[in-house]
Structure formats: C-alpha cells, structure tokens
C-alpha positions in Angstrom: -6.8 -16.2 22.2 -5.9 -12.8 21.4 -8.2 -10.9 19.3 -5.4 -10.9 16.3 -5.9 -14.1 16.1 -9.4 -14.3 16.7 -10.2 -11.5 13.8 -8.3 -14.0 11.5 -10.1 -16.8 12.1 -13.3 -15.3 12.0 -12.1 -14.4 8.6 -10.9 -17.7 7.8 -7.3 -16.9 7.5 -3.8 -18.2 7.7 -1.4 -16.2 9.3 0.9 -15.9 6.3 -2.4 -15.4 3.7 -3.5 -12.6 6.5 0.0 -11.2 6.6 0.4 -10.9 2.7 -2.9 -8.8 2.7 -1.9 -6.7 5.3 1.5 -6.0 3.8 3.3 -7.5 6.9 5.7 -10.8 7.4 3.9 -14.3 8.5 6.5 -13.7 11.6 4.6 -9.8 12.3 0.9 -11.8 12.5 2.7 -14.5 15.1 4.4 -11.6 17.1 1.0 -9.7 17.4 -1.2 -12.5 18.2 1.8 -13.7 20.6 0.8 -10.3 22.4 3.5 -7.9 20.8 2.5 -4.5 20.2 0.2 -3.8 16.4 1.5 -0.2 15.3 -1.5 2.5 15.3 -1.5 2.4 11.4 -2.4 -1.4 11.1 -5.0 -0.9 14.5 -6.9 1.6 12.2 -7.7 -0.9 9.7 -7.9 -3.9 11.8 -10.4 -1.7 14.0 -12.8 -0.9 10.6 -12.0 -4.7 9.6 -13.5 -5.9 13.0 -16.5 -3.5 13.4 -18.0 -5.7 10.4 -18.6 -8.3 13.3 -20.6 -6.3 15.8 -21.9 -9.3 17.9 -18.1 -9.9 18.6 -15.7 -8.8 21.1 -12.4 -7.2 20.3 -10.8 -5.1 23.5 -7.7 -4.3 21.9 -9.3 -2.5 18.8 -11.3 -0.4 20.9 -11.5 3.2 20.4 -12.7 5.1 23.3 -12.0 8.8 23.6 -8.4 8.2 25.7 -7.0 7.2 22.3 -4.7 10.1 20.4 -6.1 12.4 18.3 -4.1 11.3 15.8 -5.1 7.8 15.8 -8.6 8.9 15.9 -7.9 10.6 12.4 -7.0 7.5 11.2 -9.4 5.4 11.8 -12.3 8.0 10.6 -9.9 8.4 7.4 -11.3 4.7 6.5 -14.5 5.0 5.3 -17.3 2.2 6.2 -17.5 1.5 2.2 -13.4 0.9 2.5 -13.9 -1.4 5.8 -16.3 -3.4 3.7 -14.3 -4.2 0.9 -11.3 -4.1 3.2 -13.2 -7.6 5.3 -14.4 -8.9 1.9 -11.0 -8.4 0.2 -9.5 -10.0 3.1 -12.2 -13.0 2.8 -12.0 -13.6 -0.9 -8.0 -12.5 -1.7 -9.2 -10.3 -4.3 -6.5 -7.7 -3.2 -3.7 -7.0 -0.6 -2.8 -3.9 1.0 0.3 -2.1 0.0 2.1 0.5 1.6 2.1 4.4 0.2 5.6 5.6 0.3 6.0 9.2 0.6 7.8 10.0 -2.3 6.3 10.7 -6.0 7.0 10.5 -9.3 6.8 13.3 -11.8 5.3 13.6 -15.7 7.9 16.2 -16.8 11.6 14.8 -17.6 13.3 17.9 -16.7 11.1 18.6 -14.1 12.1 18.0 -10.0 10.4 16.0 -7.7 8.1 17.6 -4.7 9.2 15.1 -2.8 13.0 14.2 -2.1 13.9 10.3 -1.7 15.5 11.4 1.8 11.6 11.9 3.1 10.7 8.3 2.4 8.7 6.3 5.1 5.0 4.5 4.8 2.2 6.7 5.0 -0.4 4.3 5.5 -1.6 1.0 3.6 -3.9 0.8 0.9 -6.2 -1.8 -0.6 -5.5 -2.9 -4.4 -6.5 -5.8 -6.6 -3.9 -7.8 -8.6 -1.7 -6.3 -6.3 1.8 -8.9 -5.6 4.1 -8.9 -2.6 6.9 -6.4 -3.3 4.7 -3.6 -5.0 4.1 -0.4 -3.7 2.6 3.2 -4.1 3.7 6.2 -4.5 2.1 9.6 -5.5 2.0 11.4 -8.6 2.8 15.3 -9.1 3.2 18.0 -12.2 1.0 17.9 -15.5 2.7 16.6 -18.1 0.4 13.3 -17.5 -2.9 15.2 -17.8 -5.7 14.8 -18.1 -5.2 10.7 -17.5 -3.1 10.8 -14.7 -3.4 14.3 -12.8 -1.3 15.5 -10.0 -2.4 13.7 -6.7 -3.2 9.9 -8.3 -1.7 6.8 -6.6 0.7 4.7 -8.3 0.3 1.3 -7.5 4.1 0.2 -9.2 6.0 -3.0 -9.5 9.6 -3.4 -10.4 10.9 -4.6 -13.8 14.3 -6.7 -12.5 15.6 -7.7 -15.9 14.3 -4.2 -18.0 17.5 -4.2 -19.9 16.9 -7.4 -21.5 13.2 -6.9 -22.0 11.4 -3.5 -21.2 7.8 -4.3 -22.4 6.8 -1.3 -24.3 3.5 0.4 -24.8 3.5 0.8 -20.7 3.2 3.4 -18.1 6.5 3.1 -15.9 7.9 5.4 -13.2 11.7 5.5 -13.9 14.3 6.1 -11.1 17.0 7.9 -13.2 21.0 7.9 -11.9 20.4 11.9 -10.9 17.7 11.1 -8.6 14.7 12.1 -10.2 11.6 10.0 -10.5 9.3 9.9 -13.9 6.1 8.7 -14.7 5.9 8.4 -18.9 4.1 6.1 -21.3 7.3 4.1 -22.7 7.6 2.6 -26.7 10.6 1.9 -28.6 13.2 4.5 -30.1 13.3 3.1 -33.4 16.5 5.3 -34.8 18.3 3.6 -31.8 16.5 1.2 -29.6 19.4 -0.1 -28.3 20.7 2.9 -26.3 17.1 5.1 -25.7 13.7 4.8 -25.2 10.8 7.0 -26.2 8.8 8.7 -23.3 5.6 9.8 -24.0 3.6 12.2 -22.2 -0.3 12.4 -22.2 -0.7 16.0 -22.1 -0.1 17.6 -25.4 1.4 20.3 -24.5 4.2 18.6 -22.6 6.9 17.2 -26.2 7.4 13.3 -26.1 11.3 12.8 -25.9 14.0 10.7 -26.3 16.0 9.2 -22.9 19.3 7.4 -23.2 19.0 3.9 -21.0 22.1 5.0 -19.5 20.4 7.6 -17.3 18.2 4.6 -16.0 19.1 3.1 -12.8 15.8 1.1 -12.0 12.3 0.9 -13.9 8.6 0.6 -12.1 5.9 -0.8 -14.1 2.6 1.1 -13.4 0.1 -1.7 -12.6 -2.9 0.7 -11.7 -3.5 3.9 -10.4 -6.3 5.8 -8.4 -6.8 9.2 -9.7 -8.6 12.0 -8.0 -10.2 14.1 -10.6 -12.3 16.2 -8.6 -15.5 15.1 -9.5 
C-alpha cells in the first residue's frame, strides 16, 4: 500500500471524494497511489495533512533537509492551524481545495489588470467551504472595492453559464470583458435599460458607480466568498 492510499484511508476516503477535495481527477488519486509521481505542491499539503497522525508512517511525505528549498517554503507556508482544518475538512467534507490562479480581477472599470491573462498557471491550492468542482480563485488588486474588499483578498469565483438569461443581481461578480480586462463590482439592474446594461457598483465612495453595456461582457464569475487581508 502506498502511503497515498494509506493517508486516505486513514481518513476514511474514496478516491473520487479525496480527489474532489484536493482539486484533482479520481484518475490523479489512482495514478499516485499506483506509484506515479504527486507534484511538490500537493506533497506540501499531503505532508501537513499526514503529520496529524504522528504514530504513523509515511516515507514518501518526508521532509528531510535533501528536499529543495523551495519545497521547504512550501510546506512551512501551511500553518499547523491550516493542516488541522485541512485533515478535518478532508474528514468531514466541509470544504475542498481550489486552485489560486495567478491572474486578478480589478475594482476600477477603466482600470488595467496587474496581472495579464498570458501569466496564468496555479499557484497553490487553497481550502474553502461551500466550495463546488469547477470554482476557482483568483486575486484582487486596485481600490475601487475598499474598504470591503482591499487590494490582496482572494476571490473564491464560480461561473454563471446562462448570465444572459438570468444574471442574479444584488451580487459581487468578477466580469471577463471582450478587451480583456477583469472586474470585480457589486452588480444590480439598469433600470433606464436593463436589457442592454448593467449597473456596477463600487464600494469605495470615491470610485462613481457606472453603467456597462452587456455587450462588452464575454463571461461572468459569481463571487462566492473571499479572504481579505486587512492588515490587522
């Protein structure tokens, strides 16, 4: 038995229900535990998951000083809290873990994005309740969401398919526009012409709310949660 597939076990697992939380396929799980190699990334958090059983044995998660710097970074970038509720979250299925995509969204409409969509790959995964298969994060920059939302929060986002039969306002969405840009606003209906615009509103009062036609729209995001860092 490898110790993949011991670790899930010991948490009581399937492979797809321990795949889903990880963010991986059922078929990923089976190729690991067949013996195939677990990307640094996912050793990280299965090494924090597994040092919740210290009576156990698990080789292939051990970090002794030959391991890269960088993976070393990674693993101390988990803290023990995280490990904990990464093992119970696992246990329970009170949350999956979702990949961070390096891109972000911005508050301003006419503002650009740090980040171009050329530069997008998974930085890590992260642990979030009521998240589904198929969400992601990505991060947020500018001001024009402060003080709720301030540069440097995590957007945990999930895609609207059908948003031009039914938007659901009253929201936070990120919005892909056709020019490229990415915008995080607080979405309600245009009233003077609902059909062809939405209203964006943005939390910081010096920032104007503004009309957007829905033809500059090429995908919408809802915002299911976010993590904010407000310095504190």
């Amino acid at each position: 038995m490898t110790d993949i597939e011991k670790l899930r076990k010991l948490l009581n697992l399937t492979q797809e229900t321990f795949a889903s939380k990880l963010g991986v396929s059922a078929r990923t799980i089976q190729n690991w535990e067949a013996g195939k190699v677990i990307p640094k990334s996912k050793l990280a958090i299965l090494h924090k998951i597994a040092s919740k059983y210290p009576n156990e044995s698990f080789p292939l998660f051990n970090t002794s000083d030959n391991l890269s710097g960088k993976f070393r970074n990674e693993i101390e970038d988990i803290s023990a809290e995280d490990a904990a509720m990464i093992s119970k979250g696992l246990e329970d299925g009170t949350f999956k873990m979702v990949p961070l995509i390096n891109i972000d969204s911005v508050g301003g409409i006419h503002s650009e994005n740090t980040i171009s969509a050329s530069e997008q790959y998974t930085l890590r995964m992260l642990p979030f309740t009521e998240a589904r298969t198929g969400d992601v994060a990505i991060l947020q920059s500018g001001t024009s969401m402060l003080p709720t939302i301030p540069p440097g929060s995590v957007l945990l986002i999930r895609e609207v398919v059908d948003w031009k039969e039914y938007f659901g306002y009253g929201g936070l969405f990120v919005l892909l526009l056709k020019d490229g840009r990415r915008i995080t606003k607080e979405i309600r209906r245009y009233d003077e012409d609902a059909r062809n615009y939405v209203w964006c509103v943005s939390y910081n009062p010096e920032v104007a709310d503004e009309e957007l036609p829905k033809s500059m729209i090429r995908e919408v995001w809802k915002v299911i949660k976010f993590q904010a860092d407000f310095g504190w």
